[in-house]
PyMOL CGO cylinders between C-alpha atoms (Angstrom):
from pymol import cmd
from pymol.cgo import CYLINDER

trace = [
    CYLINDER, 57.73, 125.76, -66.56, 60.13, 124.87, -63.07, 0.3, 1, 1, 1, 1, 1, 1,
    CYLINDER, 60.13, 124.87, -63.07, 58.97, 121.46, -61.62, 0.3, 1, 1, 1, 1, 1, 1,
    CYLINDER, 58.97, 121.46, -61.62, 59.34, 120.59, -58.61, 0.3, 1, 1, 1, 1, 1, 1,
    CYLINDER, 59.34, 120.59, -58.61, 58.99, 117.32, -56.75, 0.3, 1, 1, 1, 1, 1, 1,
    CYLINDER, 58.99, 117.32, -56.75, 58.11, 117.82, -53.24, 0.3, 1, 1, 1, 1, 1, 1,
    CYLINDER, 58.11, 117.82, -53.24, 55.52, 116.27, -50.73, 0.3, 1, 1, 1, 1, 1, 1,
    CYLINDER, 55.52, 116.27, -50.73, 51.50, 116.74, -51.05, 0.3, 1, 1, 1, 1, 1, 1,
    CYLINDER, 51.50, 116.74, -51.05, 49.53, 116.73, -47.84, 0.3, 1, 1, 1, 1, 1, 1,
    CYLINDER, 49.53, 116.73, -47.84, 46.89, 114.16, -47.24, 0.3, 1, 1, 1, 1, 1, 1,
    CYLINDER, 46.89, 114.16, -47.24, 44.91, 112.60, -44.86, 0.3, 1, 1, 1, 1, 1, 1,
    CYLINDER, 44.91, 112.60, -44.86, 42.65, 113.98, -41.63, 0.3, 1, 1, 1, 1, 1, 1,
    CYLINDER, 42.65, 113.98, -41.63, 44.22, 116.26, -38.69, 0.3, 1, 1, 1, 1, 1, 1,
    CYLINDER, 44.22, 116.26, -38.69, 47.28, 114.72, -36.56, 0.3, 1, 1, 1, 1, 1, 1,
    CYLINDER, 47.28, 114.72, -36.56, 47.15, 111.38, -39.27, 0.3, 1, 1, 1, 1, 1, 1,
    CYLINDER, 47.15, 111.38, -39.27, 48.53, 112.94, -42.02, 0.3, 1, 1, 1, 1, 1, 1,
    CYLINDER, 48.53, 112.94, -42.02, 50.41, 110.85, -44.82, 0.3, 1, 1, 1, 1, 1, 1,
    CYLINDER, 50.41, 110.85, -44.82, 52.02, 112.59, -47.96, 0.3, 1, 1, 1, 1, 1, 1,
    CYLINDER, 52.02, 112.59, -47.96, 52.04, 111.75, -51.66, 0.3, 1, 1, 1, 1, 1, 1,
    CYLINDER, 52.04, 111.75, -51.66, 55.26, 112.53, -53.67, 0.3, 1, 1, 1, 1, 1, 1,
    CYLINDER, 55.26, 112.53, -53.67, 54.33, 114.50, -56.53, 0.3, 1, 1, 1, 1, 1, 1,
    CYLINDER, 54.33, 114.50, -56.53, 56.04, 116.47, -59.72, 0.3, 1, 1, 1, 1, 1, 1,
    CYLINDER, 56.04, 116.47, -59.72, 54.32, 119.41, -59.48, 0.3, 1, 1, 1, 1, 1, 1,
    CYLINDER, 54.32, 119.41, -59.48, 54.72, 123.29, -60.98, 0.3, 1, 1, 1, 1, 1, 1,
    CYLINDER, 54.72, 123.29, -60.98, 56.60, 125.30, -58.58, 0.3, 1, 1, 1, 1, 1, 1,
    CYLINDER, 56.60, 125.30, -58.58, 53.91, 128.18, -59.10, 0.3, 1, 1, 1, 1, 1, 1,
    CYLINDER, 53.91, 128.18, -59.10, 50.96, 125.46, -57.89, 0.3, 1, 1, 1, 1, 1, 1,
    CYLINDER, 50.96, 125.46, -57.89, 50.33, 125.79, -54.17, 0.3, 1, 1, 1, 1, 1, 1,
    CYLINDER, 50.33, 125.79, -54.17, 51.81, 122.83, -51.91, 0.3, 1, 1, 1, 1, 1, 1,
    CYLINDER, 51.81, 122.83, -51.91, 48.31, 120.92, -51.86, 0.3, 1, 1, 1, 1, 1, 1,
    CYLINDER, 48.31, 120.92, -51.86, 46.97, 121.78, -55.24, 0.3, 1, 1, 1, 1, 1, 1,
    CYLINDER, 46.97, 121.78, -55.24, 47.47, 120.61, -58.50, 0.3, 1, 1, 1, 1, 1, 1,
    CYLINDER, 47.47, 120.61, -58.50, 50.14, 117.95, -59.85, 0.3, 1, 1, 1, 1, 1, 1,
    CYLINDER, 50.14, 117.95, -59.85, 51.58, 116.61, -62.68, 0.3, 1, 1, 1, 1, 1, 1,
    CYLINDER, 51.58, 116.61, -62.68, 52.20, 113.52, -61.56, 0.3, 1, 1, 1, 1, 1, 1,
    CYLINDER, 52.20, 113.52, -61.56, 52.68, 111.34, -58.06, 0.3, 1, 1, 1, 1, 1, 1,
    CYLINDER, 52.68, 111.34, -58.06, 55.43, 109.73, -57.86, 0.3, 1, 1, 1, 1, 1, 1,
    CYLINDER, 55.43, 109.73, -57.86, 55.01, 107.79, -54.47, 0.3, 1, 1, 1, 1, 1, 1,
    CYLINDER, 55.01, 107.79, -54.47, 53.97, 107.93, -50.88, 0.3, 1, 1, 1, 1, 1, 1,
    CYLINDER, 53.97, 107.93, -50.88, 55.15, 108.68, -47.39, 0.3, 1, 1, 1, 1, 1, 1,
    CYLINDER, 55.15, 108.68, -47.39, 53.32, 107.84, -44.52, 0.3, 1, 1, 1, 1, 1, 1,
    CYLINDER, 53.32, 107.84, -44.52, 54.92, 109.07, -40.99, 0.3, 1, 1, 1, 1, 1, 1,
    CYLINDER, 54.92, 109.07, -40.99, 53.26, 106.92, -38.93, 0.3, 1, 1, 1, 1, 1, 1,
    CYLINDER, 53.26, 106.92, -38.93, 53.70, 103.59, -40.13, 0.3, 1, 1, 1, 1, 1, 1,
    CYLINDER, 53.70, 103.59, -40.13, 56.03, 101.57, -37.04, 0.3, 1, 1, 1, 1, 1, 1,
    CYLINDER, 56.03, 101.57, -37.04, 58.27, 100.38, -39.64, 0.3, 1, 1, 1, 1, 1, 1,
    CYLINDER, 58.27, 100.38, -39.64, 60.74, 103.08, -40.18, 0.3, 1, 1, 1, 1, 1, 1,
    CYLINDER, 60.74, 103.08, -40.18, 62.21, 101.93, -43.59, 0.3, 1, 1, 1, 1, 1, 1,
    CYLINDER, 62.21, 101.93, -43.59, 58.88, 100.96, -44.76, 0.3, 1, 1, 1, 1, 1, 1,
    CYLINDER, 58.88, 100.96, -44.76, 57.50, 104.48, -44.67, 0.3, 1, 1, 1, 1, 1, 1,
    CYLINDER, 57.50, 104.48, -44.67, 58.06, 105.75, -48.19, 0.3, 1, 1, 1, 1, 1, 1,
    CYLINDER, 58.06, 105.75, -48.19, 57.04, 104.12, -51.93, 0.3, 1, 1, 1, 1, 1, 1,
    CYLINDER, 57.04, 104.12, -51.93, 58.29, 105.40, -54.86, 0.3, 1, 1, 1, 1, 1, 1,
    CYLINDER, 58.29, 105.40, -54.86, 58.33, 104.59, -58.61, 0.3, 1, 1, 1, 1, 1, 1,
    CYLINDER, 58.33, 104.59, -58.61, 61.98, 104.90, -59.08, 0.3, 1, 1, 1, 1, 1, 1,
    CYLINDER, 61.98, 104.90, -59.08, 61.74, 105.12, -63.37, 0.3, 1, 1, 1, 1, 1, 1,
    CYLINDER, 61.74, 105.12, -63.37, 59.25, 108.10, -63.52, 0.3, 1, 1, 1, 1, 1, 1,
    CYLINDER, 59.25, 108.10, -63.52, 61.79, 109.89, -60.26, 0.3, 1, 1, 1, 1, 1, 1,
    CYLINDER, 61.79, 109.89, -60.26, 65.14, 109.37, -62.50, 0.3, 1, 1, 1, 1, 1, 1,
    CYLINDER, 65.14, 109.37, -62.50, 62.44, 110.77, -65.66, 0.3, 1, 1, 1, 1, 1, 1,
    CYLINDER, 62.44, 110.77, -65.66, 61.82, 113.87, -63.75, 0.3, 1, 1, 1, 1, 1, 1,
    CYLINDER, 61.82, 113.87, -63.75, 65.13, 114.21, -62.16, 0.3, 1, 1, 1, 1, 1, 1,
    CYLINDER, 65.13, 114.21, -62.16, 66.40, 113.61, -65.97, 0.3, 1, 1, 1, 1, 1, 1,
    CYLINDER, 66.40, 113.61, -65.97, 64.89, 116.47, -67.28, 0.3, 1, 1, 1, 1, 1, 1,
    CYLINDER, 64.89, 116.47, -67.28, 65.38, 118.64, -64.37, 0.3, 1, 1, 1, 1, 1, 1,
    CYLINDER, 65.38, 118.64, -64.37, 62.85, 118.88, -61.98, 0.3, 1, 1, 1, 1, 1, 1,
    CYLINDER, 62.85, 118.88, -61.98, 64.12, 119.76, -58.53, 0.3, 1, 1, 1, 1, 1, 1,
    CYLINDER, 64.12, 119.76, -58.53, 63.73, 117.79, -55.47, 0.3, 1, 1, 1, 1, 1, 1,
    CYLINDER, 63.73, 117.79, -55.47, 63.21, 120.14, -51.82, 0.3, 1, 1, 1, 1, 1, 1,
    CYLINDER, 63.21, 120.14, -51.82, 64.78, 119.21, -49.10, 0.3, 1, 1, 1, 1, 1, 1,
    CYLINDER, 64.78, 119.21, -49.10, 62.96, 116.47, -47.57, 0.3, 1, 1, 1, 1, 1, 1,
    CYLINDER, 62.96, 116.47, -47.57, 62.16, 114.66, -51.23, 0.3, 1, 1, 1, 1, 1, 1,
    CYLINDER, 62.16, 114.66, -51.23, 66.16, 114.59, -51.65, 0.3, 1, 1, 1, 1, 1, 1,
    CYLINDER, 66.16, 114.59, -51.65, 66.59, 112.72, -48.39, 0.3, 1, 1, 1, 1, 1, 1,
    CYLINDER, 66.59, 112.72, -48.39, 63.77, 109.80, -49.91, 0.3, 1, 1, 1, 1, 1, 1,
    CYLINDER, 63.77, 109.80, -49.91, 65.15, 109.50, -52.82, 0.3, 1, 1, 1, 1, 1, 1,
    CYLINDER, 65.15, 109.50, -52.82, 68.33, 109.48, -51.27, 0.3, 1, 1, 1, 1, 1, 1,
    CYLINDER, 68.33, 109.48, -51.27, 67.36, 106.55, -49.31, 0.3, 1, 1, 1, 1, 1, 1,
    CYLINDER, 67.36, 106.55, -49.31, 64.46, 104.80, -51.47, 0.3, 1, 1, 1, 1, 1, 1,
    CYLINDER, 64.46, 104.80, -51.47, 65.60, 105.74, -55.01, 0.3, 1, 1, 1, 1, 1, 1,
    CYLINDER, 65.60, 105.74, -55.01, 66.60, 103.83, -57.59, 0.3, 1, 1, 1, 1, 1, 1,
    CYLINDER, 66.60, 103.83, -57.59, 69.79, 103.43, -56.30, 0.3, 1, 1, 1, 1, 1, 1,
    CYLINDER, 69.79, 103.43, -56.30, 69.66, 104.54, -53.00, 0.3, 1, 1, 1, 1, 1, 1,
    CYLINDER, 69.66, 104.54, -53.00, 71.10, 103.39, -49.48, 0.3, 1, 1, 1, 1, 1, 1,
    CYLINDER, 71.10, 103.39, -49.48, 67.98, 102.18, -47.48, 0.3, 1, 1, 1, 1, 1, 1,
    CYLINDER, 67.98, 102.18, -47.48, 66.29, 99.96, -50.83, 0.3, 1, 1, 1, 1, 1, 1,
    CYLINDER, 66.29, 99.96, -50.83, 67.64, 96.24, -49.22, 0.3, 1, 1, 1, 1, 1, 1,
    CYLINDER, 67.64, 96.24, -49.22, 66.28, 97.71, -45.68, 0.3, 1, 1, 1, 1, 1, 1,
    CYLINDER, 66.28, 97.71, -45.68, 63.07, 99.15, -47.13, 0.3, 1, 1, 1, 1, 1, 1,
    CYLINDER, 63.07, 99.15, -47.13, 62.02, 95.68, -48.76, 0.3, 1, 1, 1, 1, 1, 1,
    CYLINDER, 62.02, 95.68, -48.76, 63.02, 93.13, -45.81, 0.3, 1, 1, 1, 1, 1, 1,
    CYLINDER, 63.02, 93.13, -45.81, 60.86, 95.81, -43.72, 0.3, 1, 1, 1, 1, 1, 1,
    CYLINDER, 60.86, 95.81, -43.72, 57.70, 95.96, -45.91, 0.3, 1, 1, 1, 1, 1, 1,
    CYLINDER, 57.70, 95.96, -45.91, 57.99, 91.99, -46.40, 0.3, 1, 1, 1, 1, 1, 1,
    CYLINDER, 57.99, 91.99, -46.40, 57.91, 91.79, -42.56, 0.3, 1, 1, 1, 1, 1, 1,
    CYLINDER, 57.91, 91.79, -42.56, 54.74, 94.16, -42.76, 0.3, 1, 1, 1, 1, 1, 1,
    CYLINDER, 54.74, 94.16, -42.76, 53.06, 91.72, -45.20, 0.3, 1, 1, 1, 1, 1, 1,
    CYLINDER, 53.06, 91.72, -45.20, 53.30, 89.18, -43.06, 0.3, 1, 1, 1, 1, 1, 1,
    CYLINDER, 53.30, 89.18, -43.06, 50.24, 88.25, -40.40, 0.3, 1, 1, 1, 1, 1, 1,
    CYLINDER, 50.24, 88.25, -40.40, 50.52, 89.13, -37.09, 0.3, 1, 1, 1, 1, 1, 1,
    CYLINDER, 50.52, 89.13, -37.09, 51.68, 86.16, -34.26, 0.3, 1, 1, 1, 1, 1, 1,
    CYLINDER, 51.68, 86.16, -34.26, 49.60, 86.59, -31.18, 0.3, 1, 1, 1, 1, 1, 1,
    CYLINDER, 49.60, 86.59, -31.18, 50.64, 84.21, -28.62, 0.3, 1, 1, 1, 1, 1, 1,
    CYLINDER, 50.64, 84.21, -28.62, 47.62, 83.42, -26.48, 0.3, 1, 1, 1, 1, 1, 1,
    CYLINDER, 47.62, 83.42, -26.48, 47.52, 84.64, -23.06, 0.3, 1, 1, 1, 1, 1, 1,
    CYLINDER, 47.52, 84.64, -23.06, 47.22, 81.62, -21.17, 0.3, 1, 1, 1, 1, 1, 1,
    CYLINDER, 47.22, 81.62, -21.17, 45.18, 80.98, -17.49, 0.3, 1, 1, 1, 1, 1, 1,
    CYLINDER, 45.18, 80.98, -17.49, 44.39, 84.05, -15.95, 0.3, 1, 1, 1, 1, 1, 1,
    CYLINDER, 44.39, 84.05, -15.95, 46.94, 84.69, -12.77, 0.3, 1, 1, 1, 1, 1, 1,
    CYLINDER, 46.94, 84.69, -12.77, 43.85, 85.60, -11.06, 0.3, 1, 1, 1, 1, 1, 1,
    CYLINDER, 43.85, 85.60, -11.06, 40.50, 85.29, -11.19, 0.3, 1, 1, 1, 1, 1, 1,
    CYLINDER, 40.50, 85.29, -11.19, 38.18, 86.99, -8.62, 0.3, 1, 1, 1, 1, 1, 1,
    CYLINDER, 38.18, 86.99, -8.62, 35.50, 84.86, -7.01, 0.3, 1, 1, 1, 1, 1, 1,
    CYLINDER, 35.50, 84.86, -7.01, 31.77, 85.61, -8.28, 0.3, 1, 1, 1, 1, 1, 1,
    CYLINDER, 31.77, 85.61, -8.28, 30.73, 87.51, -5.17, 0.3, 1, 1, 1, 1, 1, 1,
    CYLINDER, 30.73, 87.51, -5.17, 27.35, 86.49, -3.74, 0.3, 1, 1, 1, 1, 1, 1,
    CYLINDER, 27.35, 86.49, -3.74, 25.17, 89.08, -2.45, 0.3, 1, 1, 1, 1, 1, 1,
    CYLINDER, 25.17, 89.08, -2.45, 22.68, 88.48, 0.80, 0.3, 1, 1, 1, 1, 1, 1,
    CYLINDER, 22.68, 88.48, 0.80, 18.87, 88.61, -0.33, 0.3, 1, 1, 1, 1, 1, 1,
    CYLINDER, 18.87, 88.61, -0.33, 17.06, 91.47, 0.82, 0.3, 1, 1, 1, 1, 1, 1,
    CYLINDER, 17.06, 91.47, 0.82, 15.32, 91.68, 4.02, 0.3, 1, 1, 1, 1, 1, 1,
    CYLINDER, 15.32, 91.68, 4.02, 11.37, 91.45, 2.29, 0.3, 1, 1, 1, 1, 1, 1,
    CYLINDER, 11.37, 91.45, 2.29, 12.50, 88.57, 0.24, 0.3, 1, 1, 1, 1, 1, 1,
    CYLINDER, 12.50, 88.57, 0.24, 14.29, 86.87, 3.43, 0.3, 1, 1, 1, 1, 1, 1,
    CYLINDER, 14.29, 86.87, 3.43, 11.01, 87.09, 5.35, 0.3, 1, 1, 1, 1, 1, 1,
    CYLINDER, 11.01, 87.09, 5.35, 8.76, 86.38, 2.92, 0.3, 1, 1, 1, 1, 1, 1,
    CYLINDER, 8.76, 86.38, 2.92, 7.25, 82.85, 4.07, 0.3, 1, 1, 1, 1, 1, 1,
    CYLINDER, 7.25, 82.85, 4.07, 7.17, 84.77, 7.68, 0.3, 1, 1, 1, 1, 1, 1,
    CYLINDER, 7.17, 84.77, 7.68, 5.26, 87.33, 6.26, 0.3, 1, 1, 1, 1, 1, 1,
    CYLINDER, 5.26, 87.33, 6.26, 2.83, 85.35, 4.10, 0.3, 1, 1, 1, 1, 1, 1,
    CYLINDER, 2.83, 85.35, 4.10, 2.38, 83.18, 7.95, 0.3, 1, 1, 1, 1, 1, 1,
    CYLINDER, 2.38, 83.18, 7.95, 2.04, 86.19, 9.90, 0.3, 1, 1, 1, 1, 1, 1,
    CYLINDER, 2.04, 86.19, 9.90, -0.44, 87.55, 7.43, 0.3, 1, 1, 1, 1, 1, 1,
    CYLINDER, -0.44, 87.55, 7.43, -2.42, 84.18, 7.33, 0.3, 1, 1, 1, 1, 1, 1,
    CYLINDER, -2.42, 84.18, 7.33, -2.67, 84.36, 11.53, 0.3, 1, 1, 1, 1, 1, 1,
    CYLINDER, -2.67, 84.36, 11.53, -4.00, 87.70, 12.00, 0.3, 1, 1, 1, 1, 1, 1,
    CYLINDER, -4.00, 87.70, 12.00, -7.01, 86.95, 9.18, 0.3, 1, 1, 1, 1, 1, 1,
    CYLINDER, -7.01, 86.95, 9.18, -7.44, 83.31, 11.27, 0.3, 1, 1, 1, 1, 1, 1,
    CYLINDER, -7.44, 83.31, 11.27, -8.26, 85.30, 14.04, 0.3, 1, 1, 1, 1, 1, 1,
    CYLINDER, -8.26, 85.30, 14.04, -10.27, 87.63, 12.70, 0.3, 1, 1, 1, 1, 1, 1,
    CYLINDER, -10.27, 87.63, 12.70, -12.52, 84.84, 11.49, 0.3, 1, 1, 1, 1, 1, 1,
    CYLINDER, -12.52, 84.84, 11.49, -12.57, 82.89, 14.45, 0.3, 1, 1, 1, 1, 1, 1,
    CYLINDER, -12.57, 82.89, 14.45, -13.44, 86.24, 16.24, 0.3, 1, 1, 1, 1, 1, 1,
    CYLINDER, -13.44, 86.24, 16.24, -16.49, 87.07, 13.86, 0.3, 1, 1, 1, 1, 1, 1,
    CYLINDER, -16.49, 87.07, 13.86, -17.64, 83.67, 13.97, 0.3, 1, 1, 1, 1, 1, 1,
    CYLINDER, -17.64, 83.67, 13.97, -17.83, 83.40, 18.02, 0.3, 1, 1, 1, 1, 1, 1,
    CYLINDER, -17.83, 83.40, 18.02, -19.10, 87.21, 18.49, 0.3, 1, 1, 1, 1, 1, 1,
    CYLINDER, -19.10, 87.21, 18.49, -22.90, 86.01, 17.19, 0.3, 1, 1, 1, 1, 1, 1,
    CYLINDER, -22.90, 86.01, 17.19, -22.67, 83.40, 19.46, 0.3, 1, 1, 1, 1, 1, 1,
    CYLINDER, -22.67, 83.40, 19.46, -21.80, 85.04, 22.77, 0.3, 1, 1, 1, 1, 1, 1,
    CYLINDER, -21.80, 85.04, 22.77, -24.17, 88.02, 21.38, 0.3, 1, 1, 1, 1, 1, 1,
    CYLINDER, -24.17, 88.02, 21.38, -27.09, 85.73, 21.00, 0.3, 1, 1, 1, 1, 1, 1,
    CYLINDER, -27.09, 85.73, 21.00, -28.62, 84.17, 24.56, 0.3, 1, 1, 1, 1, 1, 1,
    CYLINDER, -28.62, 84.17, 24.56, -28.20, 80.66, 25.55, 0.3, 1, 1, 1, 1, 1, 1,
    CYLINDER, -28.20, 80.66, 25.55, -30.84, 78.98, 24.73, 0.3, 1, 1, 1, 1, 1, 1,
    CYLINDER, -30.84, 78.98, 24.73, -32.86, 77.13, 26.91, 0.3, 1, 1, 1, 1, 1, 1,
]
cmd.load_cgo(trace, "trace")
């Protein structure tokens, strides 16, 4: 049986990440494994900090002759056991660890004033109204009440 160690596609459309896996070179690229070996995840900011990988069970396979591809041999390259990038790789997942800074934001440079709309027109006249309706019913009364009298004949 060849193995191979190459990169296993993970994660949801445009956020993929990959796991690093010893796998038969007859299996398909997202199918069945041997064994995972580590991680790479493209979009962490951190470029060093991108890939994990268990550097015994990579020098076992490599050992007994599995065959990296292309973009595998550049990791372990790098992140291996002995690779170039290790130092880098740890001072840039220790920086990762740590919590965020946020400096505050300070006073606002400007802050609008609260704008103050005019009251509507009804609600503006509103005591005018209520008065104007209270005069025309006035009238009306004192009308009704002085129509009997000039209806009836005085009285003598």
């Amino acid at each position: 049986m060849a193995v191979v160690i190459r990169m296993k596609r993970m994660g949801r459309k445009n956020r993929e990440y990959y796991r690093i896996c010893a796998s038969d070179r007859r299996s398909p690229r997202d199918g069945r494994v041997i064994e995972e070996l580590g991680t790479y995840d493209p979009h962490v900011q951190e470029t060093d900090a991108r890939c994990t990988l268990d550097g015994a069970r990579v020098q076992y396979w490599l050992s007994v002759g599995a065959q990296p591809s292309d973009a595998v041999r550049t990791l372990i390259k790098k992140y291996g056991p002995n690779g170039t990038h290790v130092k880098k790789m740890e001072e840039a997942r220790a920086r990762l660890s740590m919590p965020r800074i946020v400096p505050d934001a300070g006073e606002p440079a400007f802050v609008p004033a609260p704008k103050v709309e005019p009251a509507p027109a009804a609600e503006a006249s509103a005591p005018e109204a209520a008065a104007a309706a209270a005069e025309p019913a006035a009238t009306e009364a004192t009308a009704v009440a002085e129509a009997p009298a000039a209806a009836e004949p005085p009285a003598e």
